[in-house]
C-alpha positions as CSV (number, residue, x, y, z in Angstrom):
1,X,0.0,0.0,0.0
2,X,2.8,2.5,0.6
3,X,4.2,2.5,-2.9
4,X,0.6,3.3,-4.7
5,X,0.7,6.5,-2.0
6,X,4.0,7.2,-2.8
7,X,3.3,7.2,-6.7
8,X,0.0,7.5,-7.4
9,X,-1.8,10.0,-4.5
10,X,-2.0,13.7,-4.8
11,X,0.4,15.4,-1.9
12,X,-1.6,16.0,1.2
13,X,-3.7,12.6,0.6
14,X,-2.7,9.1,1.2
15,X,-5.5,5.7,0.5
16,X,-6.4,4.5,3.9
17,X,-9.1,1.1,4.5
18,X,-10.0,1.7,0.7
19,X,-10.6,5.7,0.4
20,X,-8.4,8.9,0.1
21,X,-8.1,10.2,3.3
22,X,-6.2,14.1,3.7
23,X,-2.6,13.5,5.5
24,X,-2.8,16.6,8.3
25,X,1.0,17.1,8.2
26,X,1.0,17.4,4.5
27,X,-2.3,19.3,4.8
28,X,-1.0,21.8,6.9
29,X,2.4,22.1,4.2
30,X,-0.2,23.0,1.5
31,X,-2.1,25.6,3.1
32,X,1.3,27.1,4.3
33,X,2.4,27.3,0.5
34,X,-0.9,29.1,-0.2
35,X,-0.3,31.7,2.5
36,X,3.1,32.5,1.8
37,X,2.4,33.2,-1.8
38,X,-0.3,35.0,-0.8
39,X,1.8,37.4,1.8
40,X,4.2,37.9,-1.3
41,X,7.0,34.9,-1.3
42,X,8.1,33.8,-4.4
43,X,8.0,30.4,-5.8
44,X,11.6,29.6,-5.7
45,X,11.5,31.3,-1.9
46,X,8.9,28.9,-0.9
47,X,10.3,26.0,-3.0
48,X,14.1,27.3,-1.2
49,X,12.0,27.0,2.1
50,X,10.4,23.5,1.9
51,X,13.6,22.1,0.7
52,X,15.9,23.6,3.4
53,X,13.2,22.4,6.1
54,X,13.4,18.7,4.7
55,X,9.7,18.9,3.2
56,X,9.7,15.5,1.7
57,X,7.8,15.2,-1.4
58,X,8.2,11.9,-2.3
59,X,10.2,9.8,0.4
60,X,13.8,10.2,0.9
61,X,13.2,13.4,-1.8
62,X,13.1,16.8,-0.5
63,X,14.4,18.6,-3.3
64,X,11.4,21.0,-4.4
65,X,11.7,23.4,-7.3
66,X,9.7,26.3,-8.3
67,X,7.8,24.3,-10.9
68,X,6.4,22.0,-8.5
69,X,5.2,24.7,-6.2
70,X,4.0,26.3,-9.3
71,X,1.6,22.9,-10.0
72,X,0.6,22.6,-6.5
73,X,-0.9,26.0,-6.8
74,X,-2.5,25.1,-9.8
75,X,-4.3,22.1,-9.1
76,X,-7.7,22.1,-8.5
77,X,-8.1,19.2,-6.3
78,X,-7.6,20.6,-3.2
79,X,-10.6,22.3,-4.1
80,X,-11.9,18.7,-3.3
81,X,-14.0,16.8,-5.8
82,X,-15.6,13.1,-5.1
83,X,-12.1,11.7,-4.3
84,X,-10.6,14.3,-2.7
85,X,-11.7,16.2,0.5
86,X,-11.1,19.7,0.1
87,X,-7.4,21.2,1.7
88,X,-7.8,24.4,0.3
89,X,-10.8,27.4,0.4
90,X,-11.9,28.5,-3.0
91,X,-11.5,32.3,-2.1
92,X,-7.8,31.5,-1.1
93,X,-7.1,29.3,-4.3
94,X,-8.6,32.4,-6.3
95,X,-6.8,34.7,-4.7
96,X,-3.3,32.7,-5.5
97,X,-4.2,32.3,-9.2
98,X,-4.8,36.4,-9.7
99,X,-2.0,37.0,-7.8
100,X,0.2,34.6,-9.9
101,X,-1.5,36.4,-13.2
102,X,-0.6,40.2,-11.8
103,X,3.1,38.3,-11.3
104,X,3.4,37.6,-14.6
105,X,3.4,41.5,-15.7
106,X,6.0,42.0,-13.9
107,X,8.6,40.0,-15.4
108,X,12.0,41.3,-17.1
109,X,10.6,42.7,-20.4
110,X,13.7,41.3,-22.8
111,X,13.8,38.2,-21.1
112,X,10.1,37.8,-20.8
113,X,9.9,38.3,-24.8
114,X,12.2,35.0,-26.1
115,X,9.6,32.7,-27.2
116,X,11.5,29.5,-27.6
117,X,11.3,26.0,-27.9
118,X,12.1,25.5,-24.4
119,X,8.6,27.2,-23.8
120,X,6.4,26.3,-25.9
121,X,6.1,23.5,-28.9
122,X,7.0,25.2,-32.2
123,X,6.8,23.1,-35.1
124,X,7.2,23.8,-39.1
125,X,3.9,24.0,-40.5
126,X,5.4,22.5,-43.3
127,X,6.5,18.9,-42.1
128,X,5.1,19.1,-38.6
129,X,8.5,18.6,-36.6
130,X,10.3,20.5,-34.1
131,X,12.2,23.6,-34.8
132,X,15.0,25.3,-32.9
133,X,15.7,29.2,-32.4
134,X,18.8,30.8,-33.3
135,X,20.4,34.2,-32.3
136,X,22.9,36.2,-34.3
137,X,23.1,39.6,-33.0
138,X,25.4,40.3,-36.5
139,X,22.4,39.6,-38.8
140,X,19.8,42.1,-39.6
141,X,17.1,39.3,-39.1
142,X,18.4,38.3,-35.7
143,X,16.0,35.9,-34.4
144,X,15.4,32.7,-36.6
145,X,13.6,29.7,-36.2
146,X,14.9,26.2,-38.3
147,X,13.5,23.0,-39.0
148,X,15.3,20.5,-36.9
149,X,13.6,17.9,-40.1
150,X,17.1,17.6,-42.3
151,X,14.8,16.6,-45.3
152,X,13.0,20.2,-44.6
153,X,15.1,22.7,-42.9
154,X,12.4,25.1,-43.4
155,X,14.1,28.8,-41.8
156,X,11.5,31.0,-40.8
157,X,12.8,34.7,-40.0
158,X,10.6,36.0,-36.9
159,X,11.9,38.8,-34.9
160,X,10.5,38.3,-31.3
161,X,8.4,41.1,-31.5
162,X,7.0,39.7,-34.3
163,X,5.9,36.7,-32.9
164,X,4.3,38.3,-30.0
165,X,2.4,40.4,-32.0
166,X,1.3,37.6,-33.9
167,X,0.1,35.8,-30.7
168,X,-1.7,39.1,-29.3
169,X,-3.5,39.2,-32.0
170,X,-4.7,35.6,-32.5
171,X,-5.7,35.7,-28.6
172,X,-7.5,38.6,-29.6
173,X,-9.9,36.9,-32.1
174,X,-10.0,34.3,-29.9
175,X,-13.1,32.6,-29.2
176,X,-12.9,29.7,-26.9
177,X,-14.9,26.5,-27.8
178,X,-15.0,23.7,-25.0
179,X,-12.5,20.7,-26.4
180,X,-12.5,17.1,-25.8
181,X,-9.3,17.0,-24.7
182,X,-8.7,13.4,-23.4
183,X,-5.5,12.5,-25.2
184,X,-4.5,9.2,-26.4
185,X,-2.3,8.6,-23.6
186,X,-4.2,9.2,-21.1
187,X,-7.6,6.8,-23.0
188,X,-5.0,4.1,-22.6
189,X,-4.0,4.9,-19.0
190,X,-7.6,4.6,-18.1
191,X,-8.3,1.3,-19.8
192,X,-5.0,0.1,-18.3
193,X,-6.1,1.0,-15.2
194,X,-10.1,-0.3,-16.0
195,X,-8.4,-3.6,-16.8
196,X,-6.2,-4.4,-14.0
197,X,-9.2,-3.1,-11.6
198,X,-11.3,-5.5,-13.0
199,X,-9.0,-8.3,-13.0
200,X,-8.4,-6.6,-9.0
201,X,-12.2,-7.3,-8.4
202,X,-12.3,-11.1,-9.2
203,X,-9.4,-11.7,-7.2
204,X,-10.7,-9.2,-4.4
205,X,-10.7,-12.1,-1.9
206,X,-6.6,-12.1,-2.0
207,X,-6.1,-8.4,-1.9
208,X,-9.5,-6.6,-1.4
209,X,-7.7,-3.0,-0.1
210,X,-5.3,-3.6,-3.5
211,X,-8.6,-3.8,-5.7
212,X,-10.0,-0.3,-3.4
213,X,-7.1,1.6,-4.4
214,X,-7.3,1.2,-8.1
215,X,-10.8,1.5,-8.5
216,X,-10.1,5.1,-6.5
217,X,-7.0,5.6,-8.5
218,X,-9.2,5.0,-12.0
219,X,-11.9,7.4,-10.8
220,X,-9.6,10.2,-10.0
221,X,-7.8,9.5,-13.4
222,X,-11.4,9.9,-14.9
223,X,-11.8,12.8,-12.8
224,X,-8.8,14.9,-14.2
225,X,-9.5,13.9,-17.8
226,X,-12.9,15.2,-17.1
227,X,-12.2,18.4,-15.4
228,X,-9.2,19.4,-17.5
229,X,-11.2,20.9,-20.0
230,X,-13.2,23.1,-17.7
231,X,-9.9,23.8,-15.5
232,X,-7.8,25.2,-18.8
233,X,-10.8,27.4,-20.0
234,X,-11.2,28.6,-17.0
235,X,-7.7,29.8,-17.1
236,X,-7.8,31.2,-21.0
237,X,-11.1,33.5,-19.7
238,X,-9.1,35.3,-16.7
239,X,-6.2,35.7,-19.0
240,X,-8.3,36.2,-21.9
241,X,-10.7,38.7,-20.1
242,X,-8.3,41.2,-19.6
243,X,-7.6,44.7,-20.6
244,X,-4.7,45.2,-22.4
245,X,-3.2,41.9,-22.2
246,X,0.4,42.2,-22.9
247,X,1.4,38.4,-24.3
248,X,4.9,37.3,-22.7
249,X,7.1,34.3,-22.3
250,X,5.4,33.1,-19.4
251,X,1.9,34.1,-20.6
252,X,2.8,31.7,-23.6
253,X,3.9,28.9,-21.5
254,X,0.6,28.9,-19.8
255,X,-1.9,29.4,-22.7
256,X,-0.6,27.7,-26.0
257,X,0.2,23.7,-26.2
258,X,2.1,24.6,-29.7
259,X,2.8,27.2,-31.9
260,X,2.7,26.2,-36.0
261,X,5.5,28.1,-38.1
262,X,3.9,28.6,-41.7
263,X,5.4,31.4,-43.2
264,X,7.5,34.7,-42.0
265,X,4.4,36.4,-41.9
266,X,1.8,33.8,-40.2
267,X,1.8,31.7,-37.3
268,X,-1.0,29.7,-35.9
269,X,-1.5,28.5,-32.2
270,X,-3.0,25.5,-30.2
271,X,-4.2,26.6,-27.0
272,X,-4.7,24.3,-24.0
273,X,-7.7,23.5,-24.6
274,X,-6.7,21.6,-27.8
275,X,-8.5,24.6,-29.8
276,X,-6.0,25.7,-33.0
277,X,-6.5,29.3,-33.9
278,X,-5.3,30.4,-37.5
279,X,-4.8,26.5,-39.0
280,X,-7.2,27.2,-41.8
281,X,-3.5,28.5,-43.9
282,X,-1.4,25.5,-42.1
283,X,-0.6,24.2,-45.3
284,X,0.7,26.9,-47.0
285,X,4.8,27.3,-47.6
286,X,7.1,29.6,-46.5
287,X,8.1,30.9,-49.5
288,X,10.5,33.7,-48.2
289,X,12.0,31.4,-46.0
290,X,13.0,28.8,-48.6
291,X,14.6,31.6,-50.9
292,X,17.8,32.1,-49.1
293,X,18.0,28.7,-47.0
């Protein structure tokens, strides 16, 4: 039973006589997270924090980052749901979430511009494969994008402030459509787990609390993939809802699952809630990249 806590259950939770009970200690370590973002700490300060004080995440693994602080904050299961008892108020999570999108304006412009691959998925619209950036500060185009496809090599020339631009006004025009956004991955993860339940069930008289916890691990799996959609377009309205929305590295991160390269002049996006804005030219060419390759 310890090894489906340690890999499977949701920090602050652990499966005890067949149900997700809250873990106080833990409890108590999310709540504090809240509160010290809230009263201004950063995420690497509180990440710094829980990791100096030994916070184990996982056992024998202290080591927190500001990522995982950053997901913690975002999830929306300690808002409770039929698995999970709630750990966290709504007004507070609220609170954290505009507070992390005021953050965001307030991040180093130049830095807060690059648009990379490290970011966010760019592809070439042509093949569909991953590009990489390059920087030349000798060259009057400076930034450049480059098919990583050595049968392609598509080069797309798009100055940063191009590509922002392009972004802000996509998000603009953007009118969000609920998504199914259930991915193949995680259909197969469910079934995977759907079988081994079953097979958990008929053998329930050899390991009945074994045959509990996957039947509550395959509901909260069905869970997420059901509330995911509803959780990310909750997200793209607050951002979305805003007056002058300035659209920045981070920004990007949060909203777009991939950005599609097609010429020097276009770019469409995917945002994530799986809805592509500006595909209907996705099969065009880049001509004025493919002059001077």
């Amino acid at each position: 039973m310890k090894n489906v806590k340690n890999r499977y259950m949701l920090f602050g939770y652990q499966v005890k006589n067949g149900a997700v009970v809250i873990v106080p200690s833990e409890a108590e370590i999310v709540q504090k997270i809240f509160d010290d973002y809230l009263s201004g700490m950063s995420l690497q300060q509180i990440a710094s924090l829980l990791t100096a004080e030994c916070v184990e995440y996982l056992p024998h693994k202290s080591e927190w980052n500001k990522n995982r602080v950053a997901r913690l904050l975002d999830d929306v299961r300690y808002l409770g749901n039929e698995v999970y008892t709630a750990i966290i108020d709504r007004e507070i999570f609220e609170q954290a979430q505009a507070m992390k999108l005021s953050r965001n304006t307030q991040t180093d412009y130049e830095r807060g511009k690059v648009i990379s691959p490290s970011v966010v998925n760019i592809v070439c619209g042509k093949c569909g494969c991953a590009v990489r950036r390059l920087h030349d500060n000798r060259r009057r185009n400076k930034q450049r994008y480059v098919c990583n496809n050595e049968n392609c090599g598509t080069l797309y020339r798009i100055s940063e402030d191009k590509m922002l631009a392009m972004i802000t006004e996509l998000l603009s025009e953007a009118e969000l459509v609920m998504t199914r956004e259930t991915d193949a991955g995680e259909m197969l993860e469910i079934h995977r787990l759907q079988q081994e339940a079953a097979r958990a069930v008929d053998y329930c008289h050899t390991d009945a609390e074994k045959a509990r916890t996957l039947i509550l691990e395959c509901a909260d799996k069905r869970y997420q993939a059901a509330s995911k959609g509803r959780a990310n377009a909750d997200k793209l309205r607050r951002y979305l809802n805003r007056d002058g929305v300035v659209v920045d590295r981070r920004m990007a991160s949060e909203l777009m699952s991939k950005i599609t390269l097609i010429t020097d002049e276009q770019i469409a996006i995917t945002l994530i809630n799986g809805q592509t804005i500006g595909k209907e030219n996705c099969n065009g060419t880049n001509n004025a990249g493919n002059q001077n390759r």
